[in-house]
ZAMI-913136 format. One record per residue: residue number from 1; residue in one letter; z, x, y of N, C-alpha, C in turn. Coordinates in steps of 0.02 Angstrom, whole numbers, plus 32768, in hexadecimal, padded with zeros to 4 digits. Layout:
<pts>
vokol / balum / n.z / n.x / n.y / ca.z / ca.x / ca.y / c.z / c.x / c.y
NUM / A / Z / X / Y / Z / X / Y / Z / X / Y;
...
</pts>
This chain:
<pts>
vokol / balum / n.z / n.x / n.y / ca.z / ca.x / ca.y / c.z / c.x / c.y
1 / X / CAB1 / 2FF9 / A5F8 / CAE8 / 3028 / A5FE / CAF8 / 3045 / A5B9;
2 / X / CB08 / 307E / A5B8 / CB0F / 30A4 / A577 / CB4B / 30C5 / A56E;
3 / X / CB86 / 30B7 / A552 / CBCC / 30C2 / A543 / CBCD / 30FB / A50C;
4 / X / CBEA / 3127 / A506 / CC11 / 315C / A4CE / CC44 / 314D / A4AD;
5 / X / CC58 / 3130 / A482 / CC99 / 313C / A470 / CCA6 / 3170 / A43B;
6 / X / CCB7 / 31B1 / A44E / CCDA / 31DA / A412 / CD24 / 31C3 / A3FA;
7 / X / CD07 / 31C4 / A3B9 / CD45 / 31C4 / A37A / CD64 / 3202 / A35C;
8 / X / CD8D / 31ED / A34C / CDA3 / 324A / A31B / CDD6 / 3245 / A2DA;
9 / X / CDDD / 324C / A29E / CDF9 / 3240 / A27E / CE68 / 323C / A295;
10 / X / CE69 / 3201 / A29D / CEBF / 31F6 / A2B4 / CEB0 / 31CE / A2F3;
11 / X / CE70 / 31B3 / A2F8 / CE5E / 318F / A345 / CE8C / 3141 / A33E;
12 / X / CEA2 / 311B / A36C / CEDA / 30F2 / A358 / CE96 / 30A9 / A34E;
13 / X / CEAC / 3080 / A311 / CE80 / 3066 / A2FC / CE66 / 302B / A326;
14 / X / CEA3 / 3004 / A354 / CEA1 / 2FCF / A37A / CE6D / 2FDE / A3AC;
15 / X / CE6C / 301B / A3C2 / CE6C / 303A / A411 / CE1C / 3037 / A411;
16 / X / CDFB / 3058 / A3D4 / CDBB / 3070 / A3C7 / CD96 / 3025 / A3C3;
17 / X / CDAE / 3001 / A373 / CD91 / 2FB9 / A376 / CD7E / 2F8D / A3CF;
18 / X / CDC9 / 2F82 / A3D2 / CDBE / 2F51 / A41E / CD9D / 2F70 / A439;
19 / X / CD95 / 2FBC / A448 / CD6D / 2FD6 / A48E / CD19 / 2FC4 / A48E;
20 / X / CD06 / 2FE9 / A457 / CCCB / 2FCB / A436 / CCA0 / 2F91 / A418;
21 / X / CCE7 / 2F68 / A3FE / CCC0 / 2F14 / A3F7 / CCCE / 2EF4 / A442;
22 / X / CCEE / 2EF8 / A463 / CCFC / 2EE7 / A4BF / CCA8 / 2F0D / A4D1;
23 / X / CCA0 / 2F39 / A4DA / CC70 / 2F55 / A4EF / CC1F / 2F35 / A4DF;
24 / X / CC32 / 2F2F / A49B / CBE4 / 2F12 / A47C / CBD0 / 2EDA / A48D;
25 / X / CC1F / 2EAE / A4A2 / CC11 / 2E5B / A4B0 / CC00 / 2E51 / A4DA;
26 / X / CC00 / 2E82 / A51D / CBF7 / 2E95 / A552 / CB99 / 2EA0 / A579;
27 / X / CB79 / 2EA7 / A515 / CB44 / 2EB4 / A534 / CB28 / 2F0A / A52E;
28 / X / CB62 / 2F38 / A538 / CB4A / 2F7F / A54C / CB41 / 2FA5 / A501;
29 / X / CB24 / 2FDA / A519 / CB10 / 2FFC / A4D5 / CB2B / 3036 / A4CC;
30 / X / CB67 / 3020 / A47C / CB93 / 3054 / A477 / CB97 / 3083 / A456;
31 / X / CB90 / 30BA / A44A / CB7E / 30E9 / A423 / CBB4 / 30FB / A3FE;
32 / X / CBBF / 3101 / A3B3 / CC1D / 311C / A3B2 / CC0A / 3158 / A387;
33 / X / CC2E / 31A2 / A3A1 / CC19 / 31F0 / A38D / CC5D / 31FC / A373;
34 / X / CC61 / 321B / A33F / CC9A / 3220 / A316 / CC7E / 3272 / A2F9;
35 / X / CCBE / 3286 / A2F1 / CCD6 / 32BD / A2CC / CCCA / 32CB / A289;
36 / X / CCA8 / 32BB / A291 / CC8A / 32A2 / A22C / CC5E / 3267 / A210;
37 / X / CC39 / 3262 / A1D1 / CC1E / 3235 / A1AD / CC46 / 31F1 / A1BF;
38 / X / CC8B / 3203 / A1AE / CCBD / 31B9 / A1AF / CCF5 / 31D0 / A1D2;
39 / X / CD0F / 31A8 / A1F4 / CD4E / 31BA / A21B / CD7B / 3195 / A217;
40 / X / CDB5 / 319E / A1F0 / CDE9 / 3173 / A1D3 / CE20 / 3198 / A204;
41 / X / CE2F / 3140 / A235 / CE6F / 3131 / A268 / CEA1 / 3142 / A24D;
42 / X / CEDC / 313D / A288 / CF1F / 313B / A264 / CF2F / 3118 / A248;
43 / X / CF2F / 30DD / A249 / CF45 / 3098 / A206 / CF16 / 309D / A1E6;
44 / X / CEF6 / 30CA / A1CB / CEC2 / 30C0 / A1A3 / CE81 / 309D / A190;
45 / X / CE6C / 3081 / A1BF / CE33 / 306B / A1C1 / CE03 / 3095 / A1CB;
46 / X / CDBA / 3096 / A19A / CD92 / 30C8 / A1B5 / CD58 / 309B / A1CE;
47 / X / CD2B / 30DF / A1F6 / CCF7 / 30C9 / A221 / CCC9 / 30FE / A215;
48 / X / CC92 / 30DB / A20D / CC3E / 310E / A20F / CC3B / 3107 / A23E;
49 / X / CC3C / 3149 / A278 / CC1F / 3147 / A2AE / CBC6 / 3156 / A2B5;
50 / X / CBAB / 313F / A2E8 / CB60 / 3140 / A2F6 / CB36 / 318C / A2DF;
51 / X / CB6C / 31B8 / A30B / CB55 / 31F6 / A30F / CBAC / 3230 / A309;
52 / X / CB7C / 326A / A315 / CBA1 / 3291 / A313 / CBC8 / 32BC / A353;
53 / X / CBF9 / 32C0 / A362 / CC15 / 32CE / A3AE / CBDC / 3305 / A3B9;
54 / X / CBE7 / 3336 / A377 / CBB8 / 3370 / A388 / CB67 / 336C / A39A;
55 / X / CB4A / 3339 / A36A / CAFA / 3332 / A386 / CAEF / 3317 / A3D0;
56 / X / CB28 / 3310 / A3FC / CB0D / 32F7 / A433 / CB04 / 3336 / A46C;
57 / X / CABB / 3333 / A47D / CA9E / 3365 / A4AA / CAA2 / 3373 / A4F6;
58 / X / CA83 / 33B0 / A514 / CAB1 / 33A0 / A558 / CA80 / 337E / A582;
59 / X / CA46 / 3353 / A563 / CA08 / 331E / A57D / CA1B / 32E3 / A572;
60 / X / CA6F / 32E7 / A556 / CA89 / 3280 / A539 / CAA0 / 327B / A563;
61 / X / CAAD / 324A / A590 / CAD9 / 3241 / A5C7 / CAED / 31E9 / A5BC;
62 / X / CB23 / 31D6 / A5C6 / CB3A / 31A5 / A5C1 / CB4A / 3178 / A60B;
63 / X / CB50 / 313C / A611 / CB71 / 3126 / A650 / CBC7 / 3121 / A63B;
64 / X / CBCE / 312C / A612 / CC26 / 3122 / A603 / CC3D / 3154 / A5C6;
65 / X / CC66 / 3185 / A5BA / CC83 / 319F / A583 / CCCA / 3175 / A599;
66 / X / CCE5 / 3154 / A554 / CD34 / 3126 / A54A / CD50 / 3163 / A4FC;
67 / X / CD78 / 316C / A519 / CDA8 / 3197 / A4DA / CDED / 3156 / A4B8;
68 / X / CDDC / 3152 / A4A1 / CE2C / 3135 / A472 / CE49 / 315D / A474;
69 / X / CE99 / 314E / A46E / CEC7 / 3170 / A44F / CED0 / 318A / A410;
70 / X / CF1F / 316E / A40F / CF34 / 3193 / A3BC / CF53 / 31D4 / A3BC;
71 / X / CF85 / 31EE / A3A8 / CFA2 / 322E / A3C4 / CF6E / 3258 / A393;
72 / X / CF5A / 3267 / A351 / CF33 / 329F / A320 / CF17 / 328B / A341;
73 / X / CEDF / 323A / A35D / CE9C / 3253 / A35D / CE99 / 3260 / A3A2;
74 / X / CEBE / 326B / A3E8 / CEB5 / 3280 / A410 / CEBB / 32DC / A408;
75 / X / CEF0 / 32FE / A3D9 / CEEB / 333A / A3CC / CE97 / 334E / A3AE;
76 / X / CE92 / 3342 / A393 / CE5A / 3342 / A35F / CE11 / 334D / A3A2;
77 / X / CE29 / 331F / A3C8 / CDE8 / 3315 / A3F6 / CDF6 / 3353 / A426;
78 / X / CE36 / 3360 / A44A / CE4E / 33A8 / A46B / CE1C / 33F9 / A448;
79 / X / CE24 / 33DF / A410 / CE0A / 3418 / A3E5 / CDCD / 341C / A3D3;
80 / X / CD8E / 33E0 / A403 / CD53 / 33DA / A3E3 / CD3E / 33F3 / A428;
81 / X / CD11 / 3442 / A42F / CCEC / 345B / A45C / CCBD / 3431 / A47F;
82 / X / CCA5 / 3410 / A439 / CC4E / 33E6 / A45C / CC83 / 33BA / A48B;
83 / X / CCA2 / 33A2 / A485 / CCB1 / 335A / A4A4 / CCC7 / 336D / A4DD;
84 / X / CD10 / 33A3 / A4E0 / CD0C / 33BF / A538 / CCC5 / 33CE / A54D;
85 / X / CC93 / 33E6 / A53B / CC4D / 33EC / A561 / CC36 / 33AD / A56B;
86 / X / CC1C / 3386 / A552 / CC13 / 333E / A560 / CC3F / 331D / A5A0;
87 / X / CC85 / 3325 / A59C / CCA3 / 3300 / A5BF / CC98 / 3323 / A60E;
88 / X / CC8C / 3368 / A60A / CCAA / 337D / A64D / CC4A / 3385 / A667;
89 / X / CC22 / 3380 / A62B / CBE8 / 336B / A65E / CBDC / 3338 / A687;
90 / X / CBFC / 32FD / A663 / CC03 / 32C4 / A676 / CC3F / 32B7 / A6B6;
91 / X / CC6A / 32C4 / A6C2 / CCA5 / 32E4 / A6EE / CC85 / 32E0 / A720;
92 / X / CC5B / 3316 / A709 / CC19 / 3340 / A745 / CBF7 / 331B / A77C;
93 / X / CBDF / 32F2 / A74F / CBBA / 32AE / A780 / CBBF / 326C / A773;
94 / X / CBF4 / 327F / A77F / CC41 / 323E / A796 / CC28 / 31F8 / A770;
95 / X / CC19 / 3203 / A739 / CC01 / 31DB / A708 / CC4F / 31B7 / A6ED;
96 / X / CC51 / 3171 / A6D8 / CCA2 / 3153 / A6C6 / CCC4 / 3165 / A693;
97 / X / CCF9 / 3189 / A685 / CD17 / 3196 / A654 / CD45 / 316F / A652;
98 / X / CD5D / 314F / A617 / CD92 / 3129 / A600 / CDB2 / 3146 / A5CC;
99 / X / CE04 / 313D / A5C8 / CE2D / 3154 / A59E / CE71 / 3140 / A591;
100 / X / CE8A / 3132 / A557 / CEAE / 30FC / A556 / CEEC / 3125 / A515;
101 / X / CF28 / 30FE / A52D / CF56 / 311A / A4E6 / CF7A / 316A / A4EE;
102 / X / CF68 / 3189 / A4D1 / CF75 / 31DC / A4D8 / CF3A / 31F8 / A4FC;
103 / X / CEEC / 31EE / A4FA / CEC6 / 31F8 / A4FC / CEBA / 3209 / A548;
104 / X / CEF3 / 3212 / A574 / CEF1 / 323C / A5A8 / CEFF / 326A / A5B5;
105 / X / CF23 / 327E / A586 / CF21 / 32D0 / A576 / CEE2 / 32DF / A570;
106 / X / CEB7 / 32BB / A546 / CE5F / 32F7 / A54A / CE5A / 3306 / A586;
107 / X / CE62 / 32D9 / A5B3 / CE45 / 32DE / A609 / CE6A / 3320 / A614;
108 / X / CEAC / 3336 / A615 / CED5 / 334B / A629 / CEC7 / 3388 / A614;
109 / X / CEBF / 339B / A5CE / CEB0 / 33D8 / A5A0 / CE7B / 33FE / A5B1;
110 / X / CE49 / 33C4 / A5CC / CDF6 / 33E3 / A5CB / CE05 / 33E4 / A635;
111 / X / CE32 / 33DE / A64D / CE25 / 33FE / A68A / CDF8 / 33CE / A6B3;
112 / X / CDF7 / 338F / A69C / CDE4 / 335D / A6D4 / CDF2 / 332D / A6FD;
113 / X / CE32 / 331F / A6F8 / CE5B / 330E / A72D / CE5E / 3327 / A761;
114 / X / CE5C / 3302 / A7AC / CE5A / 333A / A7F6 / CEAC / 3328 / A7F3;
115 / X / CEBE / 335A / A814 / CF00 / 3369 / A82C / CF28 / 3323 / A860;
116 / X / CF4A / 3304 / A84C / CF53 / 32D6 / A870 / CF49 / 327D / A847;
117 / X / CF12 / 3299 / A80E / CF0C / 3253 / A7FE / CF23 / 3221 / A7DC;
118 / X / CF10 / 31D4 / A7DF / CF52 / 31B3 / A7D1 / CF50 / 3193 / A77B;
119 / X / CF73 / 319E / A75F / CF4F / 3187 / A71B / CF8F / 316E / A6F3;
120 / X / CF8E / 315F / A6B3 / CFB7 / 314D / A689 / CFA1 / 314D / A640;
121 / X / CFD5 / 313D / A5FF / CFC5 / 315F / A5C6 / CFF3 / 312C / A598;
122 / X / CFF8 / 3145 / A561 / D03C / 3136 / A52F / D068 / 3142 / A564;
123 / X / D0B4 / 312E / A54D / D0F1 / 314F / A551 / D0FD / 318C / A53D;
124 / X / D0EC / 318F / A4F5 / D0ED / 31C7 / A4D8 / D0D3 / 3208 / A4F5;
125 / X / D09C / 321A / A51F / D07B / 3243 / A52F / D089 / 3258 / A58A;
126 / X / D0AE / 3213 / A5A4 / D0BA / 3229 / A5F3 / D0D8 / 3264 / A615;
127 / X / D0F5 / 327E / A5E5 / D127 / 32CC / A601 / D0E8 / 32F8 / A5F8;
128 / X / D0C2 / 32EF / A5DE / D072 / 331E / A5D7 / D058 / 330B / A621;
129 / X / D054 / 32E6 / A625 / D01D / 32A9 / A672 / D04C / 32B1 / A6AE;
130 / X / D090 / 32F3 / A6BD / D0A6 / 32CC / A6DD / D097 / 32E4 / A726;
131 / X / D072 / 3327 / A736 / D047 / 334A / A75F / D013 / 3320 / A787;
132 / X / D020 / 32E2 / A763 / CFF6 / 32AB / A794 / D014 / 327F / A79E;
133 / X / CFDD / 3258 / A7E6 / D01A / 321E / A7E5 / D021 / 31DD / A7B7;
134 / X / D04C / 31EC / A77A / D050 / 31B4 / A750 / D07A / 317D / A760;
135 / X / D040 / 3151 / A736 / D04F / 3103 / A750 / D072 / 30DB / A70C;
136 / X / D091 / 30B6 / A711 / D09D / 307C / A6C3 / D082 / 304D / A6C3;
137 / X / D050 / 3044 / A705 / D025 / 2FEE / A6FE / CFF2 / 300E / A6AE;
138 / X / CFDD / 2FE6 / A6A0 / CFBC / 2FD2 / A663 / CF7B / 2FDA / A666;
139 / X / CF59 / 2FE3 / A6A2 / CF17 / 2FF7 / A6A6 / CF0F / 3022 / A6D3;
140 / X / CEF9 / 303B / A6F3 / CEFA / 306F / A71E / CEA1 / 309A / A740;
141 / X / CE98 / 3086 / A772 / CE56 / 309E / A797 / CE5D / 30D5 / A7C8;
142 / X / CE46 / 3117 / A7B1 / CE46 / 3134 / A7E6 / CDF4 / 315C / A7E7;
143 / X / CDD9 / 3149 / A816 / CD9D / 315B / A83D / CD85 / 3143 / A7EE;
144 / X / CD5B / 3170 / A7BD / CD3D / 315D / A786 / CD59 / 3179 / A748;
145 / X / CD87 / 3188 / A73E / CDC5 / 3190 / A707 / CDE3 / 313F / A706;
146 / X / CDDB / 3119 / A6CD / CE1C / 30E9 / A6CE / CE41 / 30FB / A682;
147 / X / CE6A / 30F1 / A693 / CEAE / 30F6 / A664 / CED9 / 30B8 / A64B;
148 / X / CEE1 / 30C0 / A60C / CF0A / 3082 / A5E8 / CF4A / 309F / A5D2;
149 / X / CF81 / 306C / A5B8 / CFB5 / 3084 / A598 / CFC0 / 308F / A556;
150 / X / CF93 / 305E / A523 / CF92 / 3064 / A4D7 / CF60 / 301B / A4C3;
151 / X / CF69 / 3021 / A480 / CF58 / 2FE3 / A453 / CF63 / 2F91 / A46D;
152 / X / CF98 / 2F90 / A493 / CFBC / 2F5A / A4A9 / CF8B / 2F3E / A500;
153 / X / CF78 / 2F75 / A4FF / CF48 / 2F70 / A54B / CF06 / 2F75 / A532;
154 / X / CEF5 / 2F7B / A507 / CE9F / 2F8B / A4FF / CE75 / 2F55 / A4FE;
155 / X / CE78 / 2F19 / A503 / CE61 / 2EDE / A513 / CE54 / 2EE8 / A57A;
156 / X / CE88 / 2EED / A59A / CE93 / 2EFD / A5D5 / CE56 / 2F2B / A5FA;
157 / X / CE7A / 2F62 / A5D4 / CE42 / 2FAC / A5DC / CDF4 / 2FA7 / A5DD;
158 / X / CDF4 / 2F76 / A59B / CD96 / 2F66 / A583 / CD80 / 2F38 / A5BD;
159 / X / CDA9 / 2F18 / A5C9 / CD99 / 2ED3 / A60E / CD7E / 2EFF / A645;
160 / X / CD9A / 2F3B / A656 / CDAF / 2F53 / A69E / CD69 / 2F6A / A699;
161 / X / CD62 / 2F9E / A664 / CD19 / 2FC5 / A65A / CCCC / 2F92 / A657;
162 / X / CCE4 / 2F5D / A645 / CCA1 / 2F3B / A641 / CCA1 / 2F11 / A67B;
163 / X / CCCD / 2F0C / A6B5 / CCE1 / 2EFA / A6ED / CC95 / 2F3A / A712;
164 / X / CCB2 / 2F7C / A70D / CCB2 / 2FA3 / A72F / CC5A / 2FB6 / A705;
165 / X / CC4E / 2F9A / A6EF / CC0C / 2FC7 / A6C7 / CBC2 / 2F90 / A6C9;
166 / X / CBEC / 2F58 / A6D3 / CBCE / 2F20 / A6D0 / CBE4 / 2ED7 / A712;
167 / X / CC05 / 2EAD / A704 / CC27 / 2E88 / A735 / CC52 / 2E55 / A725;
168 / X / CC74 / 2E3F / A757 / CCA3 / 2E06 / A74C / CC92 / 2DDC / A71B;
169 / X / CC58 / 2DB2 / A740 / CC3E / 2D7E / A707 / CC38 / 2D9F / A6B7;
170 / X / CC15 / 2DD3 / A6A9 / CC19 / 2DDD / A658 / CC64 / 2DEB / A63F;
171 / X / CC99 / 2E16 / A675 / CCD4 / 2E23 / A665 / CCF9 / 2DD4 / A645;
172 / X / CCF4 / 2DB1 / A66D / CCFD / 2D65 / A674 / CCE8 / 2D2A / A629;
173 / X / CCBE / 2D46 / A627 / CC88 / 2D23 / A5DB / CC99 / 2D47 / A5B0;
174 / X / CCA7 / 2D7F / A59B / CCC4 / 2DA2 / A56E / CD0C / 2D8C / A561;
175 / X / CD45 / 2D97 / A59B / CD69 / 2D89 / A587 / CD83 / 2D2D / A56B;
176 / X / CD4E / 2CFB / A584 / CD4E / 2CC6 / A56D / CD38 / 2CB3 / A523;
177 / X / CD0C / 2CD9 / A51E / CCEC / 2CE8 / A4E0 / CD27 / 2CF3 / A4A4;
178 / X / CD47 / 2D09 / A4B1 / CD7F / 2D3A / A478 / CDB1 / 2D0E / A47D;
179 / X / CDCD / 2CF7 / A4BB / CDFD / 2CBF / A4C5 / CE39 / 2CE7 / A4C9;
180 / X / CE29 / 2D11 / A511 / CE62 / 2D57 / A523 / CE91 / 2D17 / A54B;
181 / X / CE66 / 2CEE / A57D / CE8B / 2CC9 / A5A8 / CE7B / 2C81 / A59B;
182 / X / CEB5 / 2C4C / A5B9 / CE82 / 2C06 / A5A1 / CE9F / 2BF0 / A5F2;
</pts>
């Protein structure tokens, strides 16, 4: 299985780490495409991403694009053309998108949300989300959109996706692994 994670300079630093070391422990192969050489989070941590959002072609296809949050680096990502193309090819053929934090606004911005669907976000960002039916549970599945609330859930979120990408049992070993539950 082959995961996306785009970064963008202001991407929230918790959100990106967990999604991606959750993911790797998992087994799957994660690709992380950033906005640049280096992409320095909001708390300041930076990250070399793999590649470039822009070098990815319309012959890459992923089984999962996961967006982090972060309020800049979800703007930042609003404003990156390649990446609405990526996402809404992927949209296309109902490939899993995950998005967590603010980072449901991309969904929202780039016009891939169906009318009706059920999702959740920050606090901060819900008067944006509210054209759907928003939820405050902490994780959130609808058809192949799942949705998180922030930093505080991204342990949760990474579980659900490697639930959903992979299975119980690795969801299960991972999270024993880390010592989420005892």
């Amino acid at each position: 299985m082959t995961i996306l994670v785009p970064i963008s300079n202001g991407t929230e630093d918790m959100e990106a780490v967990i999604i991606i070391d959750m993911l790797r422990r998992a087994g799957l192969d994660v690709t992380v495409a950033g906005d640049g050489d280096m992409v320095t989070c909001a708390r300041g941590t930076r990250i070399i991403p793999d590649m470039a959002i822009d070098s990815i072609d319309d012959d890459d296809w992923y089984d999962a694009i996961v967006l982090p949050g972060g309020s800049v680096g979800v703007s930042n990502m609003i404003d990156n053309d390649s990446l609405a193309h990526i996402l809404a090819r992927h949209r296309n053929k109902k490939r899993l998108i995950g998005a967590i934090c603010a980072a449901p606004r991309v969904l929202h911005e780039f016009g891939l949300l169906k009318a009706g669907a059920t999702i959740t976000s920050h606090p901060s960002v819900a008067e944006d989300l509210k054209v759907y039916a928003y939820s405050q549970d902490r994780v959130v599945e609808d058809d192949n959109i799942i949705t998180s609330r922030g930093a505080g859930t991204a342990f949760e979120f990474a579980l659900i996706l490697i639930q959903r990408l992979t299975d119980d049992a690795t969801a299960t070993r991972v999270a024993t692994d880390i010592v989420l539950y005892e």
